[in-house]
Each structure stands twice: as structure tokens, then as C-alpha cells.
NULO-465106 format. One record per atom (N, C-alpha, C, O): residue in one letter; atom name; z, y, x. Coordinates in pm, whole numbers, padded with zeros to 5 digits. Atoms other than C-alpha are relative to their C-alpha. Last residue first. Example, Ala and Ser with C-alpha at 12.3 -4.5 7.8 and 13.67 -1.06 7.14 Angstrom:
// residues 2
R  type  atom      pz      py      px
R     S     N  -00006  -00119  -00082
R     S    CA   00714  -00106   01367
R     S     C   00073   00109  -00077
R     S     O   00090   00220  -00026
R     A     N   00000  -00119   00089
R     A    CA   00780  -00450   01230
R     A     C   00000   00120   00090
R     A     O   00066   00118   00194
// end
This chain:
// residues 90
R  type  atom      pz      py      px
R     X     N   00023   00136   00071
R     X    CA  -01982  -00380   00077
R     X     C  -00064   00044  -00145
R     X     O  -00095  -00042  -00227
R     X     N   00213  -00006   00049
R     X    CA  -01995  -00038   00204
R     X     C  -00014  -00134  -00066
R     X     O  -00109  -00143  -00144
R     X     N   00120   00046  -00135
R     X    CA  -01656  -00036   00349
R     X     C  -00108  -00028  -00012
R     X     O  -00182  -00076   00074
R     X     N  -00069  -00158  -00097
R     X    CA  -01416   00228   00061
R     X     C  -00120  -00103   00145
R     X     O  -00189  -00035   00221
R     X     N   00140  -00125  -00001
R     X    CA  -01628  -00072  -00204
R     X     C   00043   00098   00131
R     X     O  -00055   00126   00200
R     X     N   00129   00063  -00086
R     X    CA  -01355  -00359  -00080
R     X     C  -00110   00112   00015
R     X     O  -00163   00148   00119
R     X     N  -00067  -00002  -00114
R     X    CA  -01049  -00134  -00218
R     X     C  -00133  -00085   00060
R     X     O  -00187  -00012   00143
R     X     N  -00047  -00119  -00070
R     X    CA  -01248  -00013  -00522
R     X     C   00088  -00020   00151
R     X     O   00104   00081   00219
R     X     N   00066  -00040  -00100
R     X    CA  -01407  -00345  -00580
R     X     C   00019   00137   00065
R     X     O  -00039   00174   00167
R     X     N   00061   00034  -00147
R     X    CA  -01095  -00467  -00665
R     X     C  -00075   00004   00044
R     X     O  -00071  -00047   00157
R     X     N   00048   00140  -00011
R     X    CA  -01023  -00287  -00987
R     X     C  -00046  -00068   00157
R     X     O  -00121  -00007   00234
R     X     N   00115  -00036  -00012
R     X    CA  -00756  -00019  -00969
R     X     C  -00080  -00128  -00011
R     X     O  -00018  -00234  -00004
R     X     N   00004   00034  -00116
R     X    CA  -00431  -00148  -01160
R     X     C  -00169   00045   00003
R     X     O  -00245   00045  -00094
R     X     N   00145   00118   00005
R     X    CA  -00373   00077  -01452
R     X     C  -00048  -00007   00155
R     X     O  -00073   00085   00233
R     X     N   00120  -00092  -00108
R     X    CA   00011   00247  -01424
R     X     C  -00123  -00141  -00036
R     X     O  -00109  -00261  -00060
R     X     N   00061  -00109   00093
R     X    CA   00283   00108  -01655
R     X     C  -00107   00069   00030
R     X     O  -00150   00155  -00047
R     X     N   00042   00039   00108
R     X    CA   00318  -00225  -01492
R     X     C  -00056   00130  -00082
R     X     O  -00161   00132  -00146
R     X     N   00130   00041  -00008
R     X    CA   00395  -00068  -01171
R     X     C  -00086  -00086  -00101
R     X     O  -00201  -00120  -00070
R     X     N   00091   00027   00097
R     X    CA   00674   00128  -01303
R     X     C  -00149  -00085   00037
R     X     O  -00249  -00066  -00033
R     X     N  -00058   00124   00063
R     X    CA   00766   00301  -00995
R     X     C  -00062  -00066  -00137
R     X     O  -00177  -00033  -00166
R     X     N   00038   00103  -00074
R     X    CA   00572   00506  -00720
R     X     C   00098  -00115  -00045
R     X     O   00138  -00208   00024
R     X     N   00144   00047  -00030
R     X    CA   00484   00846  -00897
R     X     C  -00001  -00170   00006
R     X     O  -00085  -00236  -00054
R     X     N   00112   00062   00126
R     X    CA   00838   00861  -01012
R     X     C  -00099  -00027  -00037
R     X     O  -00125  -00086  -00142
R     X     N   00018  -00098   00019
R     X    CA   01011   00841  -00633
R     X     C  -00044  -00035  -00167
R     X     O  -00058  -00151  -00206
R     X     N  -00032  -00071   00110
R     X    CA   01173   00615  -00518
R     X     C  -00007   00131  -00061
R     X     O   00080   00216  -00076
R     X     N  -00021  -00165  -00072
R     X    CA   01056   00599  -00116
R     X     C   00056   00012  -00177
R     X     O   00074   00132  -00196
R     X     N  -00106  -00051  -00081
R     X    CA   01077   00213  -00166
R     X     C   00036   00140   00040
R     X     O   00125   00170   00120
R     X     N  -00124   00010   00051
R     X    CA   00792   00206  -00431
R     X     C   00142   00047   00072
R     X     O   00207   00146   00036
R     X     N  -00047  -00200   00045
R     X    CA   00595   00292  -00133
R     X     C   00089  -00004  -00158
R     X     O   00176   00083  -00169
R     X     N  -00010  -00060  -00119
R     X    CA   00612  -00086  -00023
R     X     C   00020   00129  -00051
R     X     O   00133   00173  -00076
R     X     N  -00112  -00019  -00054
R     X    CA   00551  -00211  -00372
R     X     C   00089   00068   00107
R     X     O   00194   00122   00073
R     X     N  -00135  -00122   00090
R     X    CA   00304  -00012  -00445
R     X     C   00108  -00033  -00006
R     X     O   00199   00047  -00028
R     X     N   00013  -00150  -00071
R     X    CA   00098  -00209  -00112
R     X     C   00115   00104  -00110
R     X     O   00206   00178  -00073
R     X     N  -00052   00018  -00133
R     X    CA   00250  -00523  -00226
R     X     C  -00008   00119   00035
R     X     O   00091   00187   00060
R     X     N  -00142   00044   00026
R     X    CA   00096  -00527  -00555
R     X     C   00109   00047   00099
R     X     O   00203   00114   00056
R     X     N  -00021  -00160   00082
R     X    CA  -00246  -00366  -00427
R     X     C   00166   00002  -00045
R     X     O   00241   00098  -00028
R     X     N  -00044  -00036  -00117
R     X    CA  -00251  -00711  -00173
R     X     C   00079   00150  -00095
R     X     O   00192   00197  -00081
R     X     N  -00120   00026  -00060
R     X    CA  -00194  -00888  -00473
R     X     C   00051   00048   00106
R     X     O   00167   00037   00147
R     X     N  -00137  -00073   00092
R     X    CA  -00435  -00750  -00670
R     X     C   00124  -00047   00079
R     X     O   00230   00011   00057
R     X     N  -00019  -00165   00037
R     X    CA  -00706  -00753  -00360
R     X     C   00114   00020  -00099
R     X     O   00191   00114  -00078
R     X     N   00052  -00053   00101
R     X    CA  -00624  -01132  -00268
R     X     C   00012   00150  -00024
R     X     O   00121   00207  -00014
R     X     N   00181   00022   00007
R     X    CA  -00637  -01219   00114
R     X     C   00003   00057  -00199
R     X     O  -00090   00133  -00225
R     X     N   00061  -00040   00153
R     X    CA  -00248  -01108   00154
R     X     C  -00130  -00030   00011
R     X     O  -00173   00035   00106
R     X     N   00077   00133   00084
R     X    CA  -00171  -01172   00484
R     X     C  -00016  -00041  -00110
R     X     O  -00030  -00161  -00132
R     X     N   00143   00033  -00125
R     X    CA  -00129  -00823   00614
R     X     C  -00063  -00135  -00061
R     X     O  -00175  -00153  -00108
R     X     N   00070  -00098   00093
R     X    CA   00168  -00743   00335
R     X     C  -00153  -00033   00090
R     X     O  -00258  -00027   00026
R     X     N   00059   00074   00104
R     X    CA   00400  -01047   00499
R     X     C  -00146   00113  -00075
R     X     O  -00230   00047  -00136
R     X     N   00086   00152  -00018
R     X    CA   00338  -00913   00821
R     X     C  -00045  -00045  -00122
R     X     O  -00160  -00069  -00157
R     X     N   00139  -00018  -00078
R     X    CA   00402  -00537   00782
R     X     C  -00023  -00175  -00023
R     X     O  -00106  -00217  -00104
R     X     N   00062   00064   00045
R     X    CA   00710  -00558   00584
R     X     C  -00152  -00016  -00047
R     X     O  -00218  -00032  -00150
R     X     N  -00072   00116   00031
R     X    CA   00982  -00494   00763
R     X     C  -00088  -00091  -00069
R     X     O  -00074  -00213  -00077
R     X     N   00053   00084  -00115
R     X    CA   00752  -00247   00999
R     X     C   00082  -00186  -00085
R     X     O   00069  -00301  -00044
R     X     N   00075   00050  -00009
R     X    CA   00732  -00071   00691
R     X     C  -00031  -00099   00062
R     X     O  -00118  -00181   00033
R     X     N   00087   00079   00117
R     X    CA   01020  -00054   00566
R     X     C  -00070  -00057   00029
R     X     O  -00066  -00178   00011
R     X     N  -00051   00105   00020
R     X    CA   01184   00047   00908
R     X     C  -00058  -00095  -00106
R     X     O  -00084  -00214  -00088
R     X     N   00075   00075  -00125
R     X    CA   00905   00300   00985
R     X     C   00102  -00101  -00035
R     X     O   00028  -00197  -00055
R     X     N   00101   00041   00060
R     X    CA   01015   00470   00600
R     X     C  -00078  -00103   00098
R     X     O  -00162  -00181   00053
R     X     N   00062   00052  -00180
R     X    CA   01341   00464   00711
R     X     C  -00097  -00055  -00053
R     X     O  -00095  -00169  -00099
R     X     N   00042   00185  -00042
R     X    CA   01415   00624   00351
R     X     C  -00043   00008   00159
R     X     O  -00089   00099   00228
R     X     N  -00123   00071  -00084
R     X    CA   01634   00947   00310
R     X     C  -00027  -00161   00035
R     X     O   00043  -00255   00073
R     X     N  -00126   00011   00049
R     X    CA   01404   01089   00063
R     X     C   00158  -00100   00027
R     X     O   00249  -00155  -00034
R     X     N   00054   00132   00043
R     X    CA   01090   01074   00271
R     X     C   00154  -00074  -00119
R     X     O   00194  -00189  -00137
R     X     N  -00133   00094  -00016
R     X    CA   01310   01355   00435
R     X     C  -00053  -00120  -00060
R     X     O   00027  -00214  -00050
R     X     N  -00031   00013  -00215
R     X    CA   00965   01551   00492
R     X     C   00082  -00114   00003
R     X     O   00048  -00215   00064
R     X     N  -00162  -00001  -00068
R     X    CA   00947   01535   00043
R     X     C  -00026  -00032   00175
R     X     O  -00063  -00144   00209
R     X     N  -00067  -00093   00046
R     X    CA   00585   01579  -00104
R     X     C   00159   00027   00065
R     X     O   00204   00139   00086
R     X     N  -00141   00049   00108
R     X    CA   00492   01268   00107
R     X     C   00050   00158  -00028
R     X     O   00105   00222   00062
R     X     N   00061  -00078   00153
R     X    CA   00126   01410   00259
R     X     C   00119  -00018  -00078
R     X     O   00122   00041  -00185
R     X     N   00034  -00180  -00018
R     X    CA   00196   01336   00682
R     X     C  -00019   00047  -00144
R     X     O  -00055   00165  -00143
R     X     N  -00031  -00090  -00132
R     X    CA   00397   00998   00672
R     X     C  -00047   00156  -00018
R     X     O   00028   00251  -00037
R     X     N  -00152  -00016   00066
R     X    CA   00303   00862   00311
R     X     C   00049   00102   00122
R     X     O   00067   00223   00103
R     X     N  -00024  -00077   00084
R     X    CA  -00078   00930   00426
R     X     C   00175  -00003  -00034
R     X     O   00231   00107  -00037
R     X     N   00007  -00124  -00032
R     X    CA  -00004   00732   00761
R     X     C  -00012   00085  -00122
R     X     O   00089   00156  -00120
R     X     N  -00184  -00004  -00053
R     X    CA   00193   00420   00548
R     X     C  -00061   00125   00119
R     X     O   00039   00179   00165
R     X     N  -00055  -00013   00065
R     X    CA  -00165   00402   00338
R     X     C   00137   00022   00034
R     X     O   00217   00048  -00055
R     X     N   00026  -00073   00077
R     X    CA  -00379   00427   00575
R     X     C   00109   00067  -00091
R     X     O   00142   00186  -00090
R     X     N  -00017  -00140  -00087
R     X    CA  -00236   00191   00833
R     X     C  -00029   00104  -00084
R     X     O   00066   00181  -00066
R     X     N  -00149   00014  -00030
R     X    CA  -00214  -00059   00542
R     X     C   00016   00087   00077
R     X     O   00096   00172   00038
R     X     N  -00068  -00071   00130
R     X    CA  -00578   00042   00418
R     X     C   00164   00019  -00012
R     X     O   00227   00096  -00085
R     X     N   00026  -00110   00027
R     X    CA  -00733  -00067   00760
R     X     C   00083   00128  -00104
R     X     O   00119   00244  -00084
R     X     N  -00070  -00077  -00113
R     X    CA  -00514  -00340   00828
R     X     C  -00033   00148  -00006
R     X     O   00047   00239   00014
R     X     N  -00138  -00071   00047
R     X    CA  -00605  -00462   00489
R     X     C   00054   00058   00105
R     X     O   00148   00134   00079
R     X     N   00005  -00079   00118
R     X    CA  -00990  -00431   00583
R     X     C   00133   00021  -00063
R     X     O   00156   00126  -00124
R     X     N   00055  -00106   00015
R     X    CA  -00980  -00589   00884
R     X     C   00039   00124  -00091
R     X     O   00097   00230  -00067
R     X     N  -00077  -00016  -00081
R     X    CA  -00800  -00916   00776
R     X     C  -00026   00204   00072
R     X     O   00060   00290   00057
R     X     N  -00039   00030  -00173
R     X    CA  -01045  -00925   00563
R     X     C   00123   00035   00044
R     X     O   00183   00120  -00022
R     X     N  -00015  -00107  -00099
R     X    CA  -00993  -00860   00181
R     X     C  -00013  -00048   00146
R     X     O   00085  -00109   00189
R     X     N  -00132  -00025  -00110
R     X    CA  -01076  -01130  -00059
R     X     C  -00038   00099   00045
R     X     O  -00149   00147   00019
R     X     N   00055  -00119  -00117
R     X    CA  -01270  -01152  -00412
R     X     C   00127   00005   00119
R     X     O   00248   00014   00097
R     X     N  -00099  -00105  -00016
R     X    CA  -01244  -01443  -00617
R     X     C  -00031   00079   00128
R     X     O  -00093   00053   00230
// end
């Protein structure tokens, strides 16, 4: 099974909670404390070593802005895990 470094989800976790910050179609993040979310659930989401589980976690997290992009995570096709390992040359 394929893991993520420690590294590598910090990388994609900062990533992924700066894009929501400066690209979220809505400023008002639709009335979410989007730095409260996150910081609520920075740890557990860091120690994740499996890629679907970290990916889980990660749409969970932006789930919380409710939007229709970012629900349904069953209905959406999960990326495969070398797409989050491949973004570091591996």
C-alpha cells in the first residue's frame, strides 16, 4: 500500500486550505470559520499515511464550506493515489 509522508500531506493540506482561502467562489466562505475548521482538524488529517483516506478527510474538511461541488463524496470518482504522490516526482 501506498503512503504519504508526513511531508507530502503537509504539503497538500496547506495547499488545499490556501486555495479554499484565495479561489472559494464565495469571500464569506459562506459564513464558515474556515481557520476554525481547519485548525480543528489539522492533526487528525496530518496523520493519515493512507492516500484514500487522507483524500477522504481532505473532502471532508471542504465539505464544511457546503457547497455542491464539495458534497456527495460517493458520487464523485476518487482520484487514484498516484496522483497525490505523482504532484513530487515519485
Amino acid at each position: 500500500m501506498t503512503r504519504l509522508s508526513c511531508h507530502n500531506r503537509e504539503v497538500i493540506f496547506r495547499k488545499v486550505c490556501r486555495l479554499v482561502e484565495t479561489k472559494h467562489f464565495n469571500p464569506k466562505l459562506n459564513g464558515v470559520d474556515w481557520g476554525s475548521v481547519v485548525e480543528a482538524r489539522r492533526d487528525r488529517i496530518l496523520q493519515i499515511e493512507s492516500p484514500e483516506e487522507f483524500e477522504k478527510e481532505i473532502h471532508d474538511l471542504v465539505s464544511q464550506l457546503k457547497t455542491s461541488q464539495s458534497e456527495n463524496p460517493r458520487e464523485r470518482t476518487s482520484l487514484p493515489s498516484f496522483c497525490l504522490t505523482g504532484v513530487f516526482g515519485r
